[in-house]
N, CA, C and O atoms as a CHARMM CRD file, in Angstrom:
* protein
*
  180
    1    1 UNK  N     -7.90300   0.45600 -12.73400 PROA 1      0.00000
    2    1 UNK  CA    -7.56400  -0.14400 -14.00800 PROA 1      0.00000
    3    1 UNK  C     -8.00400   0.82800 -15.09400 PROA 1      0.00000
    4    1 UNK  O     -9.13400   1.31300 -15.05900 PROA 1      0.00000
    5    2 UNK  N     -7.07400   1.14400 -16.12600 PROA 2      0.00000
    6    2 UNK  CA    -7.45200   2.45100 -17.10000 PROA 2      0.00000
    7    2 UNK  C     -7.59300   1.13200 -18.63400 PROA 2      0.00000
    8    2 UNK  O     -6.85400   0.19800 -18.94600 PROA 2      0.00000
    9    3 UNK  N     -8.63900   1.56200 -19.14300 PROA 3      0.00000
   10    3 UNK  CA    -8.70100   0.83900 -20.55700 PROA 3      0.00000
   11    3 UNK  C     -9.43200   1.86800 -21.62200 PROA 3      0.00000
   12    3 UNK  O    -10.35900   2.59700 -21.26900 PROA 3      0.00000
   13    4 UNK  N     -9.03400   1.84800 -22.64400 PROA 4      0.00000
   14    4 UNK  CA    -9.80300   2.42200 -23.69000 PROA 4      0.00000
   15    4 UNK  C    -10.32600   3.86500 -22.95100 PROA 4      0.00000
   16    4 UNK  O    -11.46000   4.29400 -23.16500 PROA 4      0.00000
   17    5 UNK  N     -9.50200   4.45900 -22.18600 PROA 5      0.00000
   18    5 UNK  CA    -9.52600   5.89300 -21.63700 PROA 5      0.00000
   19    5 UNK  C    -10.66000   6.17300 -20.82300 PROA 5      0.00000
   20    5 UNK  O    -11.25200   7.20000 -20.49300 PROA 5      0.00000
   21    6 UNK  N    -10.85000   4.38500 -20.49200 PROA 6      0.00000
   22    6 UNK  CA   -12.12000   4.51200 -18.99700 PROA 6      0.00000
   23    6 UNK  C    -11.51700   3.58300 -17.53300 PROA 6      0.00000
   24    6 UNK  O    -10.93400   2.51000 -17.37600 PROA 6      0.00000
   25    7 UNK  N    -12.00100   4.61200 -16.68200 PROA 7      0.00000
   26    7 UNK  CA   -11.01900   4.41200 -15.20700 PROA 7      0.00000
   27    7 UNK  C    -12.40800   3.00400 -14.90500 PROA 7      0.00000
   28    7 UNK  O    -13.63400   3.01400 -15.00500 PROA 7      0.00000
   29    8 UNK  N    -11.38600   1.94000 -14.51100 PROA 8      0.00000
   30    8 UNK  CA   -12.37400   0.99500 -13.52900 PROA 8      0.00000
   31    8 UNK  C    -11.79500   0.93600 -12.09300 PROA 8      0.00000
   32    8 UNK  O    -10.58100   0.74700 -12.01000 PROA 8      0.00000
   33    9 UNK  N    -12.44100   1.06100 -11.06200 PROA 9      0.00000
   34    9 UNK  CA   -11.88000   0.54300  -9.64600 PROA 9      0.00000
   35    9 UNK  C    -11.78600  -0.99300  -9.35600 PROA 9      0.00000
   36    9 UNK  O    -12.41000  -1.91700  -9.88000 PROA 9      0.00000
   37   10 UNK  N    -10.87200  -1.00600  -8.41900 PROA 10     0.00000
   38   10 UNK  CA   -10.78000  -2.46500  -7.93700 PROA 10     0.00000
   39   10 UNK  C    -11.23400  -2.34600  -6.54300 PROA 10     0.00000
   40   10 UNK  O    -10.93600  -1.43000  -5.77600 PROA 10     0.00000
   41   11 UNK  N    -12.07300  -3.48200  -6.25900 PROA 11     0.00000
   42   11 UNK  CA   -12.80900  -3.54500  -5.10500 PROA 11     0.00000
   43   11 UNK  C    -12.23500  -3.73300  -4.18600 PROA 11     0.00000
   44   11 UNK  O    -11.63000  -4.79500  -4.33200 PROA 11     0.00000
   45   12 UNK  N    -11.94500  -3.07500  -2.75500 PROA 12     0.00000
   46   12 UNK  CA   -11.24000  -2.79400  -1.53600 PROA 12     0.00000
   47   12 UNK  C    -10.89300  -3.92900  -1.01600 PROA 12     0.00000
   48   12 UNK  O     -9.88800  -3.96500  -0.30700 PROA 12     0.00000
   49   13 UNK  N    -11.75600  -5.25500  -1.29100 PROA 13     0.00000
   50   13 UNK  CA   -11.53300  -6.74100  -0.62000 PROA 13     0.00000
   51   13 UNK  C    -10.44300  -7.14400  -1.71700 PROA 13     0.00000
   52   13 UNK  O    -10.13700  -8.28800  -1.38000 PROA 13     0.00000
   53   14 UNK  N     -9.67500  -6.80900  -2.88000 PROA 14     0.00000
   54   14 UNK  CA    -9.18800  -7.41400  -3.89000 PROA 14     0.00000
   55   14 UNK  C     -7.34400  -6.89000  -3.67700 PROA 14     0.00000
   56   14 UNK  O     -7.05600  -5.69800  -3.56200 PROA 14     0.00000
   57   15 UNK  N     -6.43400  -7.83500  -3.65900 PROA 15     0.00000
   58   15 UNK  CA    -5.67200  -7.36200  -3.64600 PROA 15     0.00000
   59   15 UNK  C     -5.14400  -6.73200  -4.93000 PROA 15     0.00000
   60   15 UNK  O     -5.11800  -7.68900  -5.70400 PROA 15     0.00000
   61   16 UNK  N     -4.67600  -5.58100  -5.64000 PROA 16     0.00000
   62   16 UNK  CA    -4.36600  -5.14200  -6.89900 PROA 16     0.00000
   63   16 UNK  C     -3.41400  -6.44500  -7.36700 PROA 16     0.00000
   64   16 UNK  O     -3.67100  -7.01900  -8.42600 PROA 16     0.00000
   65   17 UNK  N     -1.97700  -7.00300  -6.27000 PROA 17     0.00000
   66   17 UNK  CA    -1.06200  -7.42600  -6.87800 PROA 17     0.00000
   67   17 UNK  C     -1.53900  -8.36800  -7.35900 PROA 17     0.00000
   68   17 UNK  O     -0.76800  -8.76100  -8.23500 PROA 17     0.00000
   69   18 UNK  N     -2.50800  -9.06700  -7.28500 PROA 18     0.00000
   70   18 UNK  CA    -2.83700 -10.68900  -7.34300 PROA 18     0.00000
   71   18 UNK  C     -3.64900 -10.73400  -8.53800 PROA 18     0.00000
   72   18 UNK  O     -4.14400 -11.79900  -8.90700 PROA 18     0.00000
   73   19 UNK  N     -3.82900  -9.61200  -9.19200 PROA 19     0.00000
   74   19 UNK  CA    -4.82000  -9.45900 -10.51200 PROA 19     0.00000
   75   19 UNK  C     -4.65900 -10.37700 -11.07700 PROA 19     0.00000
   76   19 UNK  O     -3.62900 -10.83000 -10.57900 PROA 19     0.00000
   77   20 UNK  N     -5.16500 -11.43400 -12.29200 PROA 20     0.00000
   78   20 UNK  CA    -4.75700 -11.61000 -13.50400 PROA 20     0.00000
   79   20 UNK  C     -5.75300 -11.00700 -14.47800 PROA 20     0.00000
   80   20 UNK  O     -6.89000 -10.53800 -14.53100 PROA 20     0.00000
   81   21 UNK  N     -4.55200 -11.31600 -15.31500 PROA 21     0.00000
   82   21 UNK  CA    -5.81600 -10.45500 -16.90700 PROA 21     0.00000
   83   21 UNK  C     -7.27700 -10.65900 -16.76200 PROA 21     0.00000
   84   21 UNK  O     -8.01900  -9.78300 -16.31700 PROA 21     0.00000
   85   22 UNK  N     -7.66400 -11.79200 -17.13200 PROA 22     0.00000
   86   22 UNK  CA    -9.03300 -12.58300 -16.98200 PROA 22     0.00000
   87   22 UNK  C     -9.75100 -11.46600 -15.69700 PROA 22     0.00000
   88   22 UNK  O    -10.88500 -11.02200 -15.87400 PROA 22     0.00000
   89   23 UNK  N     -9.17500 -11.20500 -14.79500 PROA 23     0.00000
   90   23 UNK  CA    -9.64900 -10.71400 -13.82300 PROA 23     0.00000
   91   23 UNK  C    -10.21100  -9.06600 -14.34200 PROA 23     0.00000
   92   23 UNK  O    -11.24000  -8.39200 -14.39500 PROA 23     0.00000
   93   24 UNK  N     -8.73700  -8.99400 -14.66400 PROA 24     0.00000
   94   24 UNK  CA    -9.31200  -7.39000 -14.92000 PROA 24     0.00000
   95   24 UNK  C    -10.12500  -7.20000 -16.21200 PROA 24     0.00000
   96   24 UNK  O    -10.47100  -6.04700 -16.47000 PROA 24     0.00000
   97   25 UNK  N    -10.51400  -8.30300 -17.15400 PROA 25     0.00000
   98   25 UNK  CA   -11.04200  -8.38300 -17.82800 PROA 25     0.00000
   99   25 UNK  C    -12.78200  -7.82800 -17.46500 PROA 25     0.00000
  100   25 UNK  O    -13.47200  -6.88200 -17.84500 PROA 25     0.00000
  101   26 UNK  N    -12.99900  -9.08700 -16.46400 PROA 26     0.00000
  102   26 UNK  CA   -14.21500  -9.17000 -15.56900 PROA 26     0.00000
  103   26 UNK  C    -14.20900  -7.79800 -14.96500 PROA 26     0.00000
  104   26 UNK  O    -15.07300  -7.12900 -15.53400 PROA 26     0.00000
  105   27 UNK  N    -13.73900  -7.27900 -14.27100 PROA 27     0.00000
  106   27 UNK  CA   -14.00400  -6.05200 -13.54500 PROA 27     0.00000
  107   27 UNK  C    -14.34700  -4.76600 -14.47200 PROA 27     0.00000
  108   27 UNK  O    -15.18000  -3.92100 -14.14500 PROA 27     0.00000
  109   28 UNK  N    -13.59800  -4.73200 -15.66800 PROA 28     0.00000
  110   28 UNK  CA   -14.11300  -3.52600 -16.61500 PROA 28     0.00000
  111   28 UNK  C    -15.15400  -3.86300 -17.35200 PROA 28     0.00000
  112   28 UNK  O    -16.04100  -3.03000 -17.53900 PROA 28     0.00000
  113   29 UNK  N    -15.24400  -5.26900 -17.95700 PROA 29     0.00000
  114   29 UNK  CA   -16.99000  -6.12900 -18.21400 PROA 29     0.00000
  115   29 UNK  C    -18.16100  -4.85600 -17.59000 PROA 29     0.00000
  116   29 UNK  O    -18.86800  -3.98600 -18.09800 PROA 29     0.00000
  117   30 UNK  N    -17.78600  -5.48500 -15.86000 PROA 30     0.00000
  118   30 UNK  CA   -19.15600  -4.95200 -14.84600 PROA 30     0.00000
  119   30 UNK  C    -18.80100  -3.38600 -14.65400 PROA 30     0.00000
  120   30 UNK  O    -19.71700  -2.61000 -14.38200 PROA 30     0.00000
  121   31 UNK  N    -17.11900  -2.79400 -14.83300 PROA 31     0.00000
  122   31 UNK  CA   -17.77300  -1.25000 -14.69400 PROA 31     0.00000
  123   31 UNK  C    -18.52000  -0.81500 -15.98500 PROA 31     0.00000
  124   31 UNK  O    -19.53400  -0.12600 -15.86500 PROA 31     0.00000
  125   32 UNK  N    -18.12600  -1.13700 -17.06300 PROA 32     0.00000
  126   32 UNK  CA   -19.01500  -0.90800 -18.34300 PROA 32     0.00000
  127   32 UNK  C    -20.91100  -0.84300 -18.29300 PROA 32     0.00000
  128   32 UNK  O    -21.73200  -0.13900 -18.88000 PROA 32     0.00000
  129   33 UNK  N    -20.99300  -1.68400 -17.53100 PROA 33     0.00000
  130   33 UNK  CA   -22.31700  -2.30400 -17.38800 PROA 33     0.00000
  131   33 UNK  C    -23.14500  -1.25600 -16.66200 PROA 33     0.00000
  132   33 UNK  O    -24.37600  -1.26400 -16.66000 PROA 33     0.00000
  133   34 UNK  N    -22.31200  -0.25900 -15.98100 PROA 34     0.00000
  134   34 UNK  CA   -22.75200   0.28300 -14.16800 PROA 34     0.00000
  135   34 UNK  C    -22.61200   1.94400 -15.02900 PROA 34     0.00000
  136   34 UNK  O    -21.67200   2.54400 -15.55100 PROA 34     0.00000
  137   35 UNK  N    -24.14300   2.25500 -14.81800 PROA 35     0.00000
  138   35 UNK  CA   -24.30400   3.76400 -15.19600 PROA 35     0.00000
  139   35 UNK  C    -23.42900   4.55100 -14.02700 PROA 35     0.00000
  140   35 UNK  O    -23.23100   4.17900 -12.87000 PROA 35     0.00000
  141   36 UNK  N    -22.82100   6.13200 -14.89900 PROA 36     0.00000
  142   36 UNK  CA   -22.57400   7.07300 -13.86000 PROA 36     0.00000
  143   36 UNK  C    -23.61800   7.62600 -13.25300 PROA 36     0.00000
  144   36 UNK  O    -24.59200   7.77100 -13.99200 PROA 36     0.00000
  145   37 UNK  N    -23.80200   8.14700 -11.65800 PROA 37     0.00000
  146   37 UNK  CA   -24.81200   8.24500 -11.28200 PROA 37     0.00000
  147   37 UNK  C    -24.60000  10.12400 -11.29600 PROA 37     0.00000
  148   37 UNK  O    -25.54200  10.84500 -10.96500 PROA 37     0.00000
  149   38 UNK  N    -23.49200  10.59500 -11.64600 PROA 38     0.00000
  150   38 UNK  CA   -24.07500  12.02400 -12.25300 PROA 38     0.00000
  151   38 UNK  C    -24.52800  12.85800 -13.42500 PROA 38     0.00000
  152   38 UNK  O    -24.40000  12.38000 -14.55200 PROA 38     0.00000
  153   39 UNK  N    -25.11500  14.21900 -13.24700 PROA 39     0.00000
  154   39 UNK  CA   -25.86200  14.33800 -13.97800 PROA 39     0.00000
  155   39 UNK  C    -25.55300  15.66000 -14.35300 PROA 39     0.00000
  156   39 UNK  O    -25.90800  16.50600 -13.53300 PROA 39     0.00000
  157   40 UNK  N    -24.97300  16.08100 -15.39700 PROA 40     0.00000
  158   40 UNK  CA   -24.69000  17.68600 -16.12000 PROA 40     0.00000
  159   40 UNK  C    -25.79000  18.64300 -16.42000 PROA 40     0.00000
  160   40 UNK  O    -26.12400  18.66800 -17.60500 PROA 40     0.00000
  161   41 UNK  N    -26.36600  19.35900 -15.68600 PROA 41     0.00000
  162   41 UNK  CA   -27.02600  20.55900 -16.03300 PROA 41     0.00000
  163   41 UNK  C    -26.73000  21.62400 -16.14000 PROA 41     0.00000
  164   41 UNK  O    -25.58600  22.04400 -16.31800 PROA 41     0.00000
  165   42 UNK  N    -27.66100  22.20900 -16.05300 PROA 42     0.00000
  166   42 UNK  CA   -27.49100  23.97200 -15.92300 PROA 42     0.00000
  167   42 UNK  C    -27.37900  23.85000 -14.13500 PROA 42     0.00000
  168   42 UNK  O    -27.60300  22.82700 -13.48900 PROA 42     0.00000
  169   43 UNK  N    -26.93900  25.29600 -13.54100 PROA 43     0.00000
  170   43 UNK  CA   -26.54200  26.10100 -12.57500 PROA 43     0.00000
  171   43 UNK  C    -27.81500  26.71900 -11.88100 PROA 43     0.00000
  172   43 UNK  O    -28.02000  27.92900 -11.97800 PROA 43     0.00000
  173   44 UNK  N    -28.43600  26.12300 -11.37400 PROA 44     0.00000
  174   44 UNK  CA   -29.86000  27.59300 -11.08000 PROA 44     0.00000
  175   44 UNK  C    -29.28000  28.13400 -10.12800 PROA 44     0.00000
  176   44 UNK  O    -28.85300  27.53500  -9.14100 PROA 44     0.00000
  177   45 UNK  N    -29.19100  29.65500 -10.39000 PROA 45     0.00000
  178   45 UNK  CA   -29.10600  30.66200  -9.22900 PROA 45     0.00000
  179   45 UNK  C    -30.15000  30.75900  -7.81700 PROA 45     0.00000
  180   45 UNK  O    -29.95800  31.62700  -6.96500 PROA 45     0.00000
C-alpha cells in the first residue's frame, strides 16, 4: 500500500483483494508507528 510516498506491506495471512479502506487505513496507522530498523553511516574500511 503506497500513501503520502510511504510503502506499507500487507501481511502474508491478508488477502490484498479483500482490503477495505478502513483496513488499509489501519495497516499504514501501525506501519507509521514501526521504526526502520536501518541505520546510515559511514563505510569503515
Amino acid at each position: 500500500i503506497s500513501y503520502k510516498k510511504k510503502n506499507t506491506t500487507i501481511p502474508k495471512n491478508t488477502d490484498p483483494a479483500t482490503l477495505t479502506l478502513e483496513q488499509c487505513h489501519e495497516l499504514i496507522k501501525a506501519g507509521a508507528t514501526r521504526k526502520s530498523g536501518k541505520r546510515k553511516g559511514k563505510k569503515q574500511l
